[in-house]
NUMARFI-300949 format. One record per residue (C-alpha): residue number from 1; residue in one letter; x, y, z. Coordinates in steps of 0.5 Angstrom, whole numbers, plus 500, padded with zeros to 3 digits. Example, Ala and Ser with C-alpha at 12.3 -4.5 7.8 and 13.67 -1.06 7.14 Angstrom:
! residues 2
{pos=1 | code=A | x=525 | y=491 | z=516};
{pos=2 | code=S | x=527 | y=498 | z=514};
! end
This chain:
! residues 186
{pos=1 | code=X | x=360 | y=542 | z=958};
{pos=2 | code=X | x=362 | y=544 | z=951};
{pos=3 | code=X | x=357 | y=544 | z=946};
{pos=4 | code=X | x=356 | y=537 | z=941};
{pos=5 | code=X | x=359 | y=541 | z=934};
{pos=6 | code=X | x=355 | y=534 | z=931};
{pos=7 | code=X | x=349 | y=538 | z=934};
{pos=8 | code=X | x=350 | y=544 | z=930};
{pos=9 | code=X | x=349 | y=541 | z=923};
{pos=10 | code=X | x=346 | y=544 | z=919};
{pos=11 | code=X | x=342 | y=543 | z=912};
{pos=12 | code=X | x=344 | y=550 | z=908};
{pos=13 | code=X | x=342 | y=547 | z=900};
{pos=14 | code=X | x=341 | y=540 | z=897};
{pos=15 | code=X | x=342 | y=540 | z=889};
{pos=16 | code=X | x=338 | y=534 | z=886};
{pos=17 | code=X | x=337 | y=531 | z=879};
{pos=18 | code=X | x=331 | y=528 | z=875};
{pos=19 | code=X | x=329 | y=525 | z=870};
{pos=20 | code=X | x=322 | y=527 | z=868};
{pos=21 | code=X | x=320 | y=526 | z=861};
{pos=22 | code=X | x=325 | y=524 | z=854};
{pos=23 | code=X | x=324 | y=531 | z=853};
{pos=24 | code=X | x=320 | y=538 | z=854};
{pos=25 | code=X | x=318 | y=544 | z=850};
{pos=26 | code=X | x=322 | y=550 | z=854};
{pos=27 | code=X | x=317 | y=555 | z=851};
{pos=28 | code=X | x=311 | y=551 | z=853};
{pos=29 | code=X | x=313 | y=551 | z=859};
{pos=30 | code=X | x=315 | y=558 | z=860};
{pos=31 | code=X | x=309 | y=560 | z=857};
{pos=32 | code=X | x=304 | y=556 | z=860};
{pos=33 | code=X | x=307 | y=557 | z=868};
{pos=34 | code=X | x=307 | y=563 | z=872};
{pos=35 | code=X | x=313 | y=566 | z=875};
{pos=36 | code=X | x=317 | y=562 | z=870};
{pos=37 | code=X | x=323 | y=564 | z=867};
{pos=38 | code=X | x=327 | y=563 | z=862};
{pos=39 | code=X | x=332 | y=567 | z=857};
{pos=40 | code=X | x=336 | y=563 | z=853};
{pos=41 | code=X | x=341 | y=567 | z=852};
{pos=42 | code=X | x=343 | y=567 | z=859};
{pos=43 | code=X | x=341 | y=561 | z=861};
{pos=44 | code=X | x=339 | y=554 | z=857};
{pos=45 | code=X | x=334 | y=552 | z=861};
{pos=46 | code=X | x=328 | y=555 | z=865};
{pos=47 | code=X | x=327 | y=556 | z=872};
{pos=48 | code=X | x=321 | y=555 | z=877};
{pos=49 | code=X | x=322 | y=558 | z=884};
{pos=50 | code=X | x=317 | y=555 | z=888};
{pos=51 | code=X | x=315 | y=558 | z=895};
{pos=52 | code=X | x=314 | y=552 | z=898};
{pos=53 | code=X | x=318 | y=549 | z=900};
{pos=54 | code=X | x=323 | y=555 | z=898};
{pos=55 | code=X | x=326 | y=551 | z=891};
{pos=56 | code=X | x=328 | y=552 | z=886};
{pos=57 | code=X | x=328 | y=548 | z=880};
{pos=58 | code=X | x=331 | y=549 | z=873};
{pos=59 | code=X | x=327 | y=545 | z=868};
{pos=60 | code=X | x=332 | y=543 | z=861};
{pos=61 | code=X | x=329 | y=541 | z=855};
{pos=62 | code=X | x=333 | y=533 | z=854};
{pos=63 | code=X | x=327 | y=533 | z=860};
{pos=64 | code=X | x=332 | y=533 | z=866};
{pos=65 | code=X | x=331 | y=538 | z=872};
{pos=66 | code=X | x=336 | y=541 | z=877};
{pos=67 | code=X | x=333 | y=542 | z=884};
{pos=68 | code=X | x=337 | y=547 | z=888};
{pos=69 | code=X | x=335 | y=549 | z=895};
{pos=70 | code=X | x=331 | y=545 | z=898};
{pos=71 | code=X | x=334 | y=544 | z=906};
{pos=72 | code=X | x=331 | y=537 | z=907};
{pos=73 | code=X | x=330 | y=531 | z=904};
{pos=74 | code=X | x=322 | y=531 | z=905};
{pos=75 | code=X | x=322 | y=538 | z=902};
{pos=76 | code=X | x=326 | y=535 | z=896};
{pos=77 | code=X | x=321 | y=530 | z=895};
{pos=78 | code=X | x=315 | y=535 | z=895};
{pos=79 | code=X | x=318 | y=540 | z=892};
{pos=80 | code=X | x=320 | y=535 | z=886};
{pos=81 | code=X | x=312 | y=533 | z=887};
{pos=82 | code=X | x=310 | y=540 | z=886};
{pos=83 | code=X | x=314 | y=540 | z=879};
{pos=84 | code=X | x=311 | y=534 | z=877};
{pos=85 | code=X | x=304 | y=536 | z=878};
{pos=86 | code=X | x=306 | y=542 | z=875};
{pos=87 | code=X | x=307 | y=539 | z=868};
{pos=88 | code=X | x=303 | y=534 | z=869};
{pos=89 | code=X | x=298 | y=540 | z=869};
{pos=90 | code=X | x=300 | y=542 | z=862};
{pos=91 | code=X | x=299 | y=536 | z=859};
{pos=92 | code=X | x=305 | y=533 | z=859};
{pos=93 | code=X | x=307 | y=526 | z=860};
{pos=94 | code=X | x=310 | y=526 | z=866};
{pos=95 | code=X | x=311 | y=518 | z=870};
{pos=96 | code=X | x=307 | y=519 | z=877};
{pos=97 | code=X | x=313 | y=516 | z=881};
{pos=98 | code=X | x=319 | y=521 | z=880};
{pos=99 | code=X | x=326 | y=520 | z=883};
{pos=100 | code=X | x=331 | y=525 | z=884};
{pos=101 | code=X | x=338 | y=522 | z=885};
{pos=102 | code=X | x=342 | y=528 | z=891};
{pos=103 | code=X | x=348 | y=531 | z=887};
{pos=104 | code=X | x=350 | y=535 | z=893};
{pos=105 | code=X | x=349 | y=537 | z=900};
{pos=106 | code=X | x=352 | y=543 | z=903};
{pos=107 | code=X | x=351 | y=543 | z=910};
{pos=108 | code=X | x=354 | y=548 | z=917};
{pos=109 | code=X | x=356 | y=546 | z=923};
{pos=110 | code=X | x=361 | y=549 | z=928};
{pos=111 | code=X | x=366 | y=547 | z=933};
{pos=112 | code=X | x=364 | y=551 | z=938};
{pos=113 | code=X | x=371 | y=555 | z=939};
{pos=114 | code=X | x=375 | y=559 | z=935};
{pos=115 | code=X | x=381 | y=554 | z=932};
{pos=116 | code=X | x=387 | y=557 | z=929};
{pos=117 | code=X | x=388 | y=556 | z=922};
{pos=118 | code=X | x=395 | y=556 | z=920};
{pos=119 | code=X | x=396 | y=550 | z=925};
{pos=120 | code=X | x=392 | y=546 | z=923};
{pos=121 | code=X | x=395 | y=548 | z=916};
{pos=122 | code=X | x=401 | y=546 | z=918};
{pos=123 | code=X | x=399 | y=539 | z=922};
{pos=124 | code=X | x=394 | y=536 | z=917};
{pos=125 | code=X | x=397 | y=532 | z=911};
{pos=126 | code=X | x=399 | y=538 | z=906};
{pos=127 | code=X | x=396 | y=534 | z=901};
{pos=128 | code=X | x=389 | y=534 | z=903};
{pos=129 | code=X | x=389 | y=541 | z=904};
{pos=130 | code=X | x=389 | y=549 | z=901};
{pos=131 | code=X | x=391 | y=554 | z=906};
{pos=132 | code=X | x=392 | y=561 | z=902};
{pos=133 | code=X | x=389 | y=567 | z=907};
{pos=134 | code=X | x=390 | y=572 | z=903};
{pos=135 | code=X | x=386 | y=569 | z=897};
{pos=136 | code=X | x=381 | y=566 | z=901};
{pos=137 | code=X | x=380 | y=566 | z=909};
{pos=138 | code=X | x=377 | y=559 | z=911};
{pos=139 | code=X | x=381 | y=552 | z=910};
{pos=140 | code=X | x=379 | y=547 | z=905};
{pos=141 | code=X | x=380 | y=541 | z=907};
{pos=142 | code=X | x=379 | y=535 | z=902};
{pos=143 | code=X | x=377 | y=528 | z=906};
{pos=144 | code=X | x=378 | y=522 | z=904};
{pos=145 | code=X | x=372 | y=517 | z=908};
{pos=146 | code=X | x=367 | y=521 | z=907};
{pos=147 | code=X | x=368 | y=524 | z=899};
{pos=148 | code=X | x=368 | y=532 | z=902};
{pos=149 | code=X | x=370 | y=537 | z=902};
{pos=150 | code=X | x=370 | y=542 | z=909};
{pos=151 | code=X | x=371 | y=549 | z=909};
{pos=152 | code=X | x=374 | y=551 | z=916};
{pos=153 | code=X | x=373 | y=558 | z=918};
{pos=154 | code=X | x=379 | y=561 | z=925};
{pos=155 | code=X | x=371 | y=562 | z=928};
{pos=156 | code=X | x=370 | y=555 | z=929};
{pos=157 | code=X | x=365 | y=555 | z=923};
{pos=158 | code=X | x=365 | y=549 | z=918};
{pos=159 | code=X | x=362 | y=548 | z=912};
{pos=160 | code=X | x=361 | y=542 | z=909};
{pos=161 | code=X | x=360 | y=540 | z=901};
{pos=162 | code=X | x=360 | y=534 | z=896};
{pos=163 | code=X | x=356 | y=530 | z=901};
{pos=164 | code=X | x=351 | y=525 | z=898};
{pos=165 | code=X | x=347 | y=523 | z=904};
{pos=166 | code=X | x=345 | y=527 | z=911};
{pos=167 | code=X | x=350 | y=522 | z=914};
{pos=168 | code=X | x=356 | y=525 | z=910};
{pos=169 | code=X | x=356 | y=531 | z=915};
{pos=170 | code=X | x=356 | y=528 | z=921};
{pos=171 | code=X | x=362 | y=524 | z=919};
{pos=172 | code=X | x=366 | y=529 | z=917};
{pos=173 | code=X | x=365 | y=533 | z=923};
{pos=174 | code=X | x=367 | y=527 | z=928};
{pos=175 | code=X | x=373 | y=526 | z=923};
{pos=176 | code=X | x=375 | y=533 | z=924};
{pos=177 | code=X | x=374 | y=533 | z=930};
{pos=178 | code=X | x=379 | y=527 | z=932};
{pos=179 | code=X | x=384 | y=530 | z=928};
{pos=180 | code=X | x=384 | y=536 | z=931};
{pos=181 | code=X | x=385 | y=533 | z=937};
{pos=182 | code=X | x=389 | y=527 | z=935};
{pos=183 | code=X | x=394 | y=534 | z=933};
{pos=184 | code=X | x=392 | y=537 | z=940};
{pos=185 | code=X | x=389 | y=544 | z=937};
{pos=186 | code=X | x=382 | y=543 | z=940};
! end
């Protein structure tokens, strides 16, 4: 029995924002917070990188922050509780239930058998698809239902991105894997 590639699902990196204040003194903050960086010459914001869980957040003066890294959804939230106690700890007046909304969640699977490329390319509806070997070695291919996009690796390797919730992943798997087998290529 073939491995389930649905088992295979991995979270790689969730990218989430929030609303934490109206707005927020960068130099304060980069002052005040160990570890913190900020240079805004290269970058307008300044960044936190917290160890656990591993996160990274990008704190903006508008009082939005960008948190990147986070591989589940509990350590997001924890993460985000982590950044508001942070501030909070400066004197800064940060409501006590903070919400995130996911921008993207990136995640990898594997179909558990090398599947060849230029086929697919050929058999897949052109317009959803990029296929340039020489510039990229993976398949991009645009689905509709999800709104993702998968890379398809001749390894049988996918990496999924674009998704808003966990359940994204799982679809786009079992819809690449019907098409594939619609097209007799696995």
């Amino acid at each position: 029995m073939k491995s389930n590639p649905e088992d295979s699902l991995k979270i790689e990196n969730i990218v989430a924002s929030a609303k934490v204040a109206e707005s927020l003194d960068l130099q304060v903050i980069s002052s005040q917070i160990k570890d913190a960086e900020y240079n805004k010459k290269r970058f307008p914001g300044v960044v936190l990188r917290m160890q656990d869980p591993k996160i990274a957040a990008l704190v903006f003066g508008s009082g939005k922050v960008v948190l990147t890294g986070a591989k589940s959804l509990d350590s997001l939230s924890r993460g985000l509780e982590i950044l508001g106690n942070l501030l909070r700890g400066l004197g800064i007046d940060i409501p006590q239930e903070l919400e995130y909304k996911v921008q993207n969640i990136v995640t990898s699977a594997d179909l558990g058998t090398p599947i060849n490329l230029n086929k697919i390319a050929v058999g897949f509806n052109l317009d959803r698809i990029e296929y340039e070997p020489e510039q990229f070695p993976g398949l991009v291919y645009r689905l509709e239902e999800p709104k993702v996009v998968v890379l398809l690796f001749g390894s049988g390797k996918l990496i999924i991105t674009g998704g808003k919730v966990t359940e994204d992943a799982k679809l786009a798997v079992n819809k690449i894997l019907s098409d594939l087998t619609n097209l007799g290529l696995i």
